[in-house]
Residue frames as a rotation matrix with the C-alpha (Angstrom) as fourth column:
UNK 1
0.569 0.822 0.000 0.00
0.822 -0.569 0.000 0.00
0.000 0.000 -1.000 0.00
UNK 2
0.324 -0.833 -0.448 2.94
0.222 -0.394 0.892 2.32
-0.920 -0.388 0.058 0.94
UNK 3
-0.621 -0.697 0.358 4.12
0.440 0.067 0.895 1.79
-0.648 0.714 0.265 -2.72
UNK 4
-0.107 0.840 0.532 0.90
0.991 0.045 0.129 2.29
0.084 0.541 -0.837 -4.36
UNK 5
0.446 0.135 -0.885 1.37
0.745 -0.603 0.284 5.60
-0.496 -0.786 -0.370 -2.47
UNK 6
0.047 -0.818 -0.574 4.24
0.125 -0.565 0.815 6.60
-0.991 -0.110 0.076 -3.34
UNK 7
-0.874 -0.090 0.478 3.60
0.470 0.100 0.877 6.01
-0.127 0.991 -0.045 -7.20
UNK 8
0.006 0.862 -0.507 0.70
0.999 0.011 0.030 8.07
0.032 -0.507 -0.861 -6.73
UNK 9
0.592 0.391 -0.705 1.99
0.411 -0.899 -0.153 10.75
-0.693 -0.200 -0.693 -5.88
UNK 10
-0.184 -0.959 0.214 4.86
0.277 0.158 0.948 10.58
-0.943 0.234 0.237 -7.83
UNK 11
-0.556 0.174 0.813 2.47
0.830 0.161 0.534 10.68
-0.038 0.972 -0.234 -10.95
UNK 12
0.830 0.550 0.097 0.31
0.557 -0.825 -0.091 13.83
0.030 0.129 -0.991 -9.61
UNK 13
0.206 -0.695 -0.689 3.67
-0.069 -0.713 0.698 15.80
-0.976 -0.096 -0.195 -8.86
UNK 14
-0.772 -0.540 0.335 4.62
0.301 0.153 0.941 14.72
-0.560 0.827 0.045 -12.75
UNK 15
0.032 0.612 0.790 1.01
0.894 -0.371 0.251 15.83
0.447 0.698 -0.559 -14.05
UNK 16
0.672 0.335 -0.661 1.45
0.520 -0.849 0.099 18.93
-0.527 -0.410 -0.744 -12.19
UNK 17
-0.334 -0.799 -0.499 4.51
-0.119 -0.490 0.864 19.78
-0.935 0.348 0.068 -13.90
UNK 18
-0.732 0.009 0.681 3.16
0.672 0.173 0.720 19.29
-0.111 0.985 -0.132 -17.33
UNK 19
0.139 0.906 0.400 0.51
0.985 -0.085 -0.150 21.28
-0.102 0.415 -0.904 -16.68
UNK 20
0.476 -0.181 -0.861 2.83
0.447 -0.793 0.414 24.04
-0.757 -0.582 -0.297 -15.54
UNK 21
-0.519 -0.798 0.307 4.60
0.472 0.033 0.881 23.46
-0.713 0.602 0.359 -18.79
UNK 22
-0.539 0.350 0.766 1.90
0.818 0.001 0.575 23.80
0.201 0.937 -0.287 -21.04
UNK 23
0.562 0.511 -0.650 0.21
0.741 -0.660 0.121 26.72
-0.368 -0.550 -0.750 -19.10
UNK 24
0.533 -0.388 -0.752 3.51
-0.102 -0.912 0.398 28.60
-0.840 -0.135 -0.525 -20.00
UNK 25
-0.642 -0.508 0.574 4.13
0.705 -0.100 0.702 27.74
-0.299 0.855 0.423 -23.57
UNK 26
-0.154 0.401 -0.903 4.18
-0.354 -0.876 -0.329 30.44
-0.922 0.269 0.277 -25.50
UNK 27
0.124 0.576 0.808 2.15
0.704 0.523 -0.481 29.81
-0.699 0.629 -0.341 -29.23
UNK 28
-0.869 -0.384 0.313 2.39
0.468 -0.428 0.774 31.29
-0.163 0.818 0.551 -32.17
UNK 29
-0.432 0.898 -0.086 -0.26
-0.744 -0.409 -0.528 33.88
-0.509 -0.164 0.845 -33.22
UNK 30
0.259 0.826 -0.501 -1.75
-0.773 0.488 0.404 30.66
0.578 0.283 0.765 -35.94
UNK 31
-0.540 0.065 -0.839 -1.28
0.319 0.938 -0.133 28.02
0.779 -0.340 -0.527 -33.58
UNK 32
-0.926 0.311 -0.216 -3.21
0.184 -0.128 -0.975 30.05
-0.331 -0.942 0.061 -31.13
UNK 33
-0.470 0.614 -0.634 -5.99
-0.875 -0.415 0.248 31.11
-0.111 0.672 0.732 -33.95
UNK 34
0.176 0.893 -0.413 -6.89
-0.486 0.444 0.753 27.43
0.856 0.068 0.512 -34.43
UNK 35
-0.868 0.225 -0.443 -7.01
0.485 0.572 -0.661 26.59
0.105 -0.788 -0.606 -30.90
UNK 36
-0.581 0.773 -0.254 -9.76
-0.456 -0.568 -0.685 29.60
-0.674 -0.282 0.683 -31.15
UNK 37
0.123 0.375 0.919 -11.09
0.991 0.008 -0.135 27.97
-0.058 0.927 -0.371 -34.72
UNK 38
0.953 0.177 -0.244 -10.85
0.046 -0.885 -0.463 31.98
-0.298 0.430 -0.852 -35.99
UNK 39
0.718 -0.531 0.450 -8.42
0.480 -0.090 -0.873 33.33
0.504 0.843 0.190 -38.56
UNK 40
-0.328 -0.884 -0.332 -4.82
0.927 -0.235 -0.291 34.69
0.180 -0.404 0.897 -37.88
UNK 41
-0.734 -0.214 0.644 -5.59
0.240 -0.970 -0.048 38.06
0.635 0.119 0.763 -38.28
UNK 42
0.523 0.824 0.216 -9.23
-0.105 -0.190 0.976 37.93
0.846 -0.533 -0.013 -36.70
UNK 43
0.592 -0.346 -0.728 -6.66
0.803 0.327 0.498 36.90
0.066 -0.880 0.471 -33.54
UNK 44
-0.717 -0.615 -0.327 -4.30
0.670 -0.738 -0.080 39.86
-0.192 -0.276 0.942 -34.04
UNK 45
-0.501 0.401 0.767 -6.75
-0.166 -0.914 0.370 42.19
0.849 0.058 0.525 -34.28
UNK 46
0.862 0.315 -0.398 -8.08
0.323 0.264 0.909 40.64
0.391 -0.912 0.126 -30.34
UNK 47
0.197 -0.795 -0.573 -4.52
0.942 0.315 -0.113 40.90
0.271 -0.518 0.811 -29.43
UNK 48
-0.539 -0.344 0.769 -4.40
0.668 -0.731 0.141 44.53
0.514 0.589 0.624 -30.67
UNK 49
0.217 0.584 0.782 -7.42
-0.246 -0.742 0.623 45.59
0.945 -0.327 -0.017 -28.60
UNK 50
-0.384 -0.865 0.322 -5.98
-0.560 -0.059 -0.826 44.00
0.734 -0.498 -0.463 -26.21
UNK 51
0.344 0.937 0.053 -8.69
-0.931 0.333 0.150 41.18
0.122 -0.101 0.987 -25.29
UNK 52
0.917 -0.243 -0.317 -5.92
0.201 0.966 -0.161 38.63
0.345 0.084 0.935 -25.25
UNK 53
0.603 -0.785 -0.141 -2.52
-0.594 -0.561 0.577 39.50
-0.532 -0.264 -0.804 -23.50
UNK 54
0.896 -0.148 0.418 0.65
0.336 0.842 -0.423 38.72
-0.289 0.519 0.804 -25.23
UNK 55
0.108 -0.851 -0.514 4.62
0.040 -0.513 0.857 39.36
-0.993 -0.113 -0.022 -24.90
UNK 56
0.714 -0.514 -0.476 7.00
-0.641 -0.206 -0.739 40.68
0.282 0.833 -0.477 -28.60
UNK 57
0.491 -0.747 0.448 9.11
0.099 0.559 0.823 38.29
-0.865 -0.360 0.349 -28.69
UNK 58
-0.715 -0.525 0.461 11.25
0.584 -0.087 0.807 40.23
-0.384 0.846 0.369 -31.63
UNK 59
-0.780 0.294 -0.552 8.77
-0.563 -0.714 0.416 41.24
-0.272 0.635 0.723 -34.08
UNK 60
-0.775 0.202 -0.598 6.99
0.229 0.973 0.032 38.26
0.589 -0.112 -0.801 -33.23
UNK 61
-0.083 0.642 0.763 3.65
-0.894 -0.385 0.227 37.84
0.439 -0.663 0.606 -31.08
UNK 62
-0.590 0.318 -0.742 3.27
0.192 0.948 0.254 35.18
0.784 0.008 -0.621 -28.59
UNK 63
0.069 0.821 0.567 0.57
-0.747 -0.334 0.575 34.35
0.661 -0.463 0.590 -26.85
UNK 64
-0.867 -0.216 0.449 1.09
-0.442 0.750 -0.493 31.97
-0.230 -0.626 -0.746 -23.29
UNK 65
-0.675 0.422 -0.605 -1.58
0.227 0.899 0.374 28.81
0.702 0.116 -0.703 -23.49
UNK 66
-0.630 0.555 -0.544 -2.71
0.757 0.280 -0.591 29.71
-0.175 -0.783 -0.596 -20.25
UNK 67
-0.775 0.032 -0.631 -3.70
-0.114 -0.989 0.090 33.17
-0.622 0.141 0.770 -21.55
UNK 68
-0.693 0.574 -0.437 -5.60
-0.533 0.000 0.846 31.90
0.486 0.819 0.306 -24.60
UNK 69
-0.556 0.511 -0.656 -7.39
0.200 0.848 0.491 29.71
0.807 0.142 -0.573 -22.71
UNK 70
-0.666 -0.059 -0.744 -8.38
0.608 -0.622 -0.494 32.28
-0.433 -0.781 0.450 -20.26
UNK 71
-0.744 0.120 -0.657 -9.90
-0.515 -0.729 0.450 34.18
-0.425 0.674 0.605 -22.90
UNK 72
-0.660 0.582 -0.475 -11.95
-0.176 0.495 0.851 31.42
0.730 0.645 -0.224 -24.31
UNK 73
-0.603 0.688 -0.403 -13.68
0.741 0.670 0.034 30.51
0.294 -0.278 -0.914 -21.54
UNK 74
-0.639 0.173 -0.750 -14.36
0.095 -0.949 -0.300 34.23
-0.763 -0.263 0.590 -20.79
UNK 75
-0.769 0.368 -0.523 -16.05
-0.637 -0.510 0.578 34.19
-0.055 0.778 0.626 -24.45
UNK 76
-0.764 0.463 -0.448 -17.81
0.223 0.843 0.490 30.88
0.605 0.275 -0.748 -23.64
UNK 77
-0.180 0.803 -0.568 -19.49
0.943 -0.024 -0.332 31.96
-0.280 -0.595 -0.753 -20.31
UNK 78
-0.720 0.396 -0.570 -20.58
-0.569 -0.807 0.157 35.97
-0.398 0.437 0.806 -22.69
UNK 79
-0.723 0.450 -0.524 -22.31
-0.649 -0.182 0.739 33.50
0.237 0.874 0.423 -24.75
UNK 80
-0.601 0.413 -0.684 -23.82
0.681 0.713 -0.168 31.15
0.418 -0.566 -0.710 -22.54
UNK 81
-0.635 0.128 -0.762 -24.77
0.315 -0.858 -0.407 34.52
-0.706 -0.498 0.504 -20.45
UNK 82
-0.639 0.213 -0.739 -26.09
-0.704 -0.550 0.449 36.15
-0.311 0.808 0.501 -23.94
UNK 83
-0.816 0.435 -0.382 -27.75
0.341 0.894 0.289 32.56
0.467 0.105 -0.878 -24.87
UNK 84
-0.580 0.635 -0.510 -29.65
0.807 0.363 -0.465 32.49
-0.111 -0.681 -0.724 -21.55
UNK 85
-0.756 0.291 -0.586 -30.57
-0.086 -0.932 -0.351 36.28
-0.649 -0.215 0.730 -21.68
UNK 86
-0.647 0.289 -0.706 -32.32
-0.634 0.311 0.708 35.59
0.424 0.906 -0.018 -25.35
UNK 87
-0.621 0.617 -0.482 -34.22
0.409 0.781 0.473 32.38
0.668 0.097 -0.737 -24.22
UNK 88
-0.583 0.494 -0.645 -35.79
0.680 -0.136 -0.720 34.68
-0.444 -0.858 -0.257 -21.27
UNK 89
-0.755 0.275 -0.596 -36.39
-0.273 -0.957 -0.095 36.94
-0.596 0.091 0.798 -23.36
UNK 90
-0.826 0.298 -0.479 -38.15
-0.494 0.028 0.869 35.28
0.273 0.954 0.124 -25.80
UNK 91
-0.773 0.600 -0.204 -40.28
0.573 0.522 -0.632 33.17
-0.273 -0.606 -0.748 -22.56
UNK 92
-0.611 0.378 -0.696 -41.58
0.401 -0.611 -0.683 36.64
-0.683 -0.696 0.221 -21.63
UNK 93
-0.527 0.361 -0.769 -42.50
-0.657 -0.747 0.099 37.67
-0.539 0.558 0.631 -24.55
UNK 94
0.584 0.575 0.573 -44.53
-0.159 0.774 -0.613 34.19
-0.796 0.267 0.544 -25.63
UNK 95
0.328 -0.221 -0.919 -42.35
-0.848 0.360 -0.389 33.67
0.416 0.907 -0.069 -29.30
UNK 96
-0.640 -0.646 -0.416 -40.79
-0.679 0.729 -0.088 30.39
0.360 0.226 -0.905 -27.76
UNK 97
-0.459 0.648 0.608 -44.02
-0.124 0.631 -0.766 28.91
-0.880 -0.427 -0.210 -26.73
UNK 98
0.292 0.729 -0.619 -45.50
-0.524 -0.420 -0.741 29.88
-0.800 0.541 0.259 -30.11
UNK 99
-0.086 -0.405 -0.910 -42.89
-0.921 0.381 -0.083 28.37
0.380 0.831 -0.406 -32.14
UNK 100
-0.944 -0.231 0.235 -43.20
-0.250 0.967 -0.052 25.38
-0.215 -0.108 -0.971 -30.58
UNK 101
-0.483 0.533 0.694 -46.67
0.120 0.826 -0.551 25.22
-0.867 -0.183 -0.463 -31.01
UNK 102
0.511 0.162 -0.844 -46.39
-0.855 -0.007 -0.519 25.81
-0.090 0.987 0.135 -34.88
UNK 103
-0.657 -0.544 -0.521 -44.11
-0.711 0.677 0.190 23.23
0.249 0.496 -0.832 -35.52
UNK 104
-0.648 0.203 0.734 -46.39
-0.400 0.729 -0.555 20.79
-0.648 -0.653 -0.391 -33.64
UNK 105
0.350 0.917 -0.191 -49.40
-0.250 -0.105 -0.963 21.74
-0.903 0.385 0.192 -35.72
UNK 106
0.394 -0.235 -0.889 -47.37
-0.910 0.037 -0.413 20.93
0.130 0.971 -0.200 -39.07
């Protein structure tokens, strides 16, 4: 049991360090574009407004992993947020009962 232990932890201290790794690689501006699915430029022009942080590395932009992914889920829980706002609205105002009962009736 002792051993079982010790390999154990041995393997969370070794996934912590990878994650620490990959948190702080830094990405290129298209290897960070399709982790977003969106075009190079549509990404430098986020970087630019400054909606994504990111160091010069030369004349170069990178962007850290943890950063980009920081950013995405920020845009996931606007649109989830923006989603939900939309389906209330549309309660209150009866259109998402209505459409459902058109489609039924066809």
């Amino acid at each position: 049991m002792a051993k079982l232990a010790v390999v154990f932890n041995g393997c969370l201290l070794f996934s912590l360090y990878l994650l620490e790794i990959l948190h702080n690689r830094q990405l290129t501006t298209q290897q960070a574009a399709d982790i977003l699915n969106v075009s190079r430029l549509f990404l430098v022009k986020l970087l630019d407004e400054g909606a994504i942080l990111y160091i010069k590395v030369g004349s170069h932009r990178r962007i850290r992993f943890k950063d980009l992914i920081i950013y995405r889920e920020q845009r996931k829980a606007m649109r989830r947020q923006g989603l939900k706002e939309l389906t209330q609205f549309l309660q209150e105002e009866g259109f998402y009962e209505a459409g459902i009962h058109h489609i039924a009736q066809n």
